[in-house]
LOLUM-63733 format. One line per 10 residues: number of its first residue (from 1); their letters; for each residue x, y negated, z of C-alpha. Coordinates in steps of 0.1 Angstrom, whole numbers, plus 5000, padded with zeros to 4 digits. Layout:
LOLUM-63733
NUM> a> X/Y/Z ~ ... $
//
This chain:
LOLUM-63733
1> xxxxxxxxxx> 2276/7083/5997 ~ 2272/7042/5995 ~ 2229/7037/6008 ~ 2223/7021/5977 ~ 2235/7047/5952 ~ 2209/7072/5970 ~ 2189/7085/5942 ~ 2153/7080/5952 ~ 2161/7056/5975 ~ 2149/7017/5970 $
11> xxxxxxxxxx> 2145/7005/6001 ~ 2173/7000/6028 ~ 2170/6999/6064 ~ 2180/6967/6085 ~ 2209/6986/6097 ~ 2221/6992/6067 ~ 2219/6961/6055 ~ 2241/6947/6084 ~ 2268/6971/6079 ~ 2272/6957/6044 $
21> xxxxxxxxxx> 2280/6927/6060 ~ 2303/6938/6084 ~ 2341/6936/6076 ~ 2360/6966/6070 ~ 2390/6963/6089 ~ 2402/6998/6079 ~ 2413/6986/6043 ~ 2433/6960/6061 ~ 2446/6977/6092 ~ 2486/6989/6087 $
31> xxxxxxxxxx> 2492/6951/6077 ~ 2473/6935/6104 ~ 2488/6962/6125 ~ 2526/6951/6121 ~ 2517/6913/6117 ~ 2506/6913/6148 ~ 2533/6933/6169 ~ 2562/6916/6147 ~ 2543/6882/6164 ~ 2541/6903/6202 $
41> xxxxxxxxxx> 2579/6911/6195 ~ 2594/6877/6187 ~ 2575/6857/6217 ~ 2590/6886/6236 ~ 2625/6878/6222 ~ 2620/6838/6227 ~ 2611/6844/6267 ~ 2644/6867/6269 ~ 2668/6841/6248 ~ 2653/6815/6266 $
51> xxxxxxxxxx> 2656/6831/6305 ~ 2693/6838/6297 ~ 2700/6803/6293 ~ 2677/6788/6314 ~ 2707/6774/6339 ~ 2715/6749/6309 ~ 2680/6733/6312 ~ 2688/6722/6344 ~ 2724/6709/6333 ~ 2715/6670/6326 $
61> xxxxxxxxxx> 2748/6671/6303 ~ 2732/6695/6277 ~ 2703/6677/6257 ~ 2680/6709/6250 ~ 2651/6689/6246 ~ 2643/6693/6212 ~ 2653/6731/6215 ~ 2626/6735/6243 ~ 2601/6719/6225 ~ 2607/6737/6196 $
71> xxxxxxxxxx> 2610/6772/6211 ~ 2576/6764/6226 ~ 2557/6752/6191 ~ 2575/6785/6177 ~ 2558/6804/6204 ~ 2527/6788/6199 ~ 2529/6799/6162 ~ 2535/6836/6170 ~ 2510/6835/6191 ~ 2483/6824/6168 $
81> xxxxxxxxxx> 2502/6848/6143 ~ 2491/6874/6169 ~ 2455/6856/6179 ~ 2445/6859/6144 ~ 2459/6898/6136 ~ 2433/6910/6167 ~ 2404/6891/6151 ~ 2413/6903/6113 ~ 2414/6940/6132 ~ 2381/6938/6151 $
91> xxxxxxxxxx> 2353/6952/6135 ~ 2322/6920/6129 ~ 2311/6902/6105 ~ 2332/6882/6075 ~ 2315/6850/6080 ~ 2323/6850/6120 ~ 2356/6865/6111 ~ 2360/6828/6086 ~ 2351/6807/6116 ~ 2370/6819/6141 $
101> xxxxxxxxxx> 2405/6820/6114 ~ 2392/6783/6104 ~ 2392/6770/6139 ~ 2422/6786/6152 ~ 2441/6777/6118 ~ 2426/6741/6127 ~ 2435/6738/6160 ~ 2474/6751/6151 ~ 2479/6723/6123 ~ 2477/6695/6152 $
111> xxxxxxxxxx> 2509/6711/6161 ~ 2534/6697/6133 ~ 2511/6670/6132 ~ 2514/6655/6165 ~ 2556/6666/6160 ~ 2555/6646/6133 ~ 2543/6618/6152 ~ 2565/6614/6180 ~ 2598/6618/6160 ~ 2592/6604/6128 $
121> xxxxxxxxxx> 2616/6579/6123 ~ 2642/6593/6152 ~ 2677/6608/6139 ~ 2672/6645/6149 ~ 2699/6668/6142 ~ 2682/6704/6140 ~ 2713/6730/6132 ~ 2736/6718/6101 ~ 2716/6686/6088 ~ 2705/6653/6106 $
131> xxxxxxxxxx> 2671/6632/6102 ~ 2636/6645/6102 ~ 2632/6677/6099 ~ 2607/6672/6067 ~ 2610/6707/6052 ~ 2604/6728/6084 ~ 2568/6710/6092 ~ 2561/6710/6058 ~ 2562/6748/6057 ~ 2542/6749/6088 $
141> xxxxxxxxxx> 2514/6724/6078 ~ 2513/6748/6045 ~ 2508/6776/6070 ~ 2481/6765/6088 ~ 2462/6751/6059 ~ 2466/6785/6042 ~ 2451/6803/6071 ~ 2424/6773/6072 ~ 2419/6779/6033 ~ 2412/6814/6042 $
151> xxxxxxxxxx> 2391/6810/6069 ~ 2367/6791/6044 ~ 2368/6819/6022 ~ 2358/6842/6045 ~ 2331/6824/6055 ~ 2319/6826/6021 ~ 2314/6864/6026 ~ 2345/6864/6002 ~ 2369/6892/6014 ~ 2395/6876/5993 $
161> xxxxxxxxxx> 2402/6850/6020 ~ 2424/6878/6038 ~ 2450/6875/6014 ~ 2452/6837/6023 ~ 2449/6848/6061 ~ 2478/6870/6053 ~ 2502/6848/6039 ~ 2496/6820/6062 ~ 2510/6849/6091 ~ 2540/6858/6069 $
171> xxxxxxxxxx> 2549/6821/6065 ~ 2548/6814/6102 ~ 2566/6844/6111 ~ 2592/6835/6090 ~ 2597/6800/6093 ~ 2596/6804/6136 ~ 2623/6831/6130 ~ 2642/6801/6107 ~ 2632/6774/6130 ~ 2646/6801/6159 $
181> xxxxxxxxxx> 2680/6810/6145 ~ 2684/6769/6132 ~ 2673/6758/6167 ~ 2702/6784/6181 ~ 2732/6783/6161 ~ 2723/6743/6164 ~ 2726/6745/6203 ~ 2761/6762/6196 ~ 2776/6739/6174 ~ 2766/6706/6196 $
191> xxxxxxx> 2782/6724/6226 ~ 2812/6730/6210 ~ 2810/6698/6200 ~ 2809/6680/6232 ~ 2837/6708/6248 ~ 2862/6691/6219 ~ 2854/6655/6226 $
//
């Protein structure tokens, strides 16, 4: 039974009055859980696909430049998929919990940001389309400002900021998977572009 609905009993101990303020990552587990090895999986996957083509790196006739960069801010994002999945499942205190999903959501936004500033105004051709690549670090930005909406939440003593937590991870699992498969299927066609010309 919950201390406070003891009958007969008005006062609580400091103890008790800390674990109400401790976050229960039980309710939250199973989803935290598979967020965070789905994250652990697909940087797996992006050091394998890279390693198997790391000879064309070295091959100055095959510009991968923006695919290297790109594989790397995608593993960045996993990884701060997977960062923030271990905090959500460890056991403290919501408000501490807010901080460190504000600051980590914080520090991962300077990543389309500073994208956005070193190619904004290049042609770049990412898979099918050509020019600036406006709707892939817009989803990201959204991302991150999600997770940073959440983190305020949180540190509110709001529980509902998890849900904001949580979509910011699904959105940046799935747009690095996008970003992944667009980034690959790109690299094809602009080889088999340069073997027919």
């Amino acid at each position: 039974m919950h201390p406070q609905w003891r009958i007969g009993s008005q006062q609580r101990t400091k103890k008790e009055k800390r674990m109400d303020n401790i976050y229960h990552s039980e309710l939250w587990r199973d989803l935290y859980v598979m967020l965070g090895t789905s994250a652990g999986a697909l940087v797996g996957l992006l050091f394998v696909v890279m390693s198997l083509h790391i000879e064309k790196v070295d091959n100055p006739d095959y510009n991968l430049s923006m695919t290297i960069q790109g594989s790397r801010n995608n593993t960045y994002h996993l990884l701060t998929v997977l960062v923030e999945a271990a905090l959500v499942l460890m056991p403290q205190p919501l408000t501490i919990l807010g901080a460190e999903l504000f600051a980590i959501n914080l520090f991962g936004l300077r990543l389309p940001l500073i994208i956005s500033c070193k190619l904004y105004g290049r042609n770049i051709t990412i898979g099918n389309r050509s020019g600036f690549p406006v709707a892939l670090i817009l989803t990201i930005v959204v991302g991150y400002l999600l997770g940073i909406a959440g983190g305020i939440v949180l540190v509110q003593n709001d529980e509902r900021g998890l849900y904001l937590v949580t979509l910011c991870c699904v959105t940046l699992i799935v747009r690095s998977v996008l970003t992944a498969w667009t980034f690959m299927f790109g690299a094809r066609r602009a080889n088999s572009e340069k073997r027919e010309n």
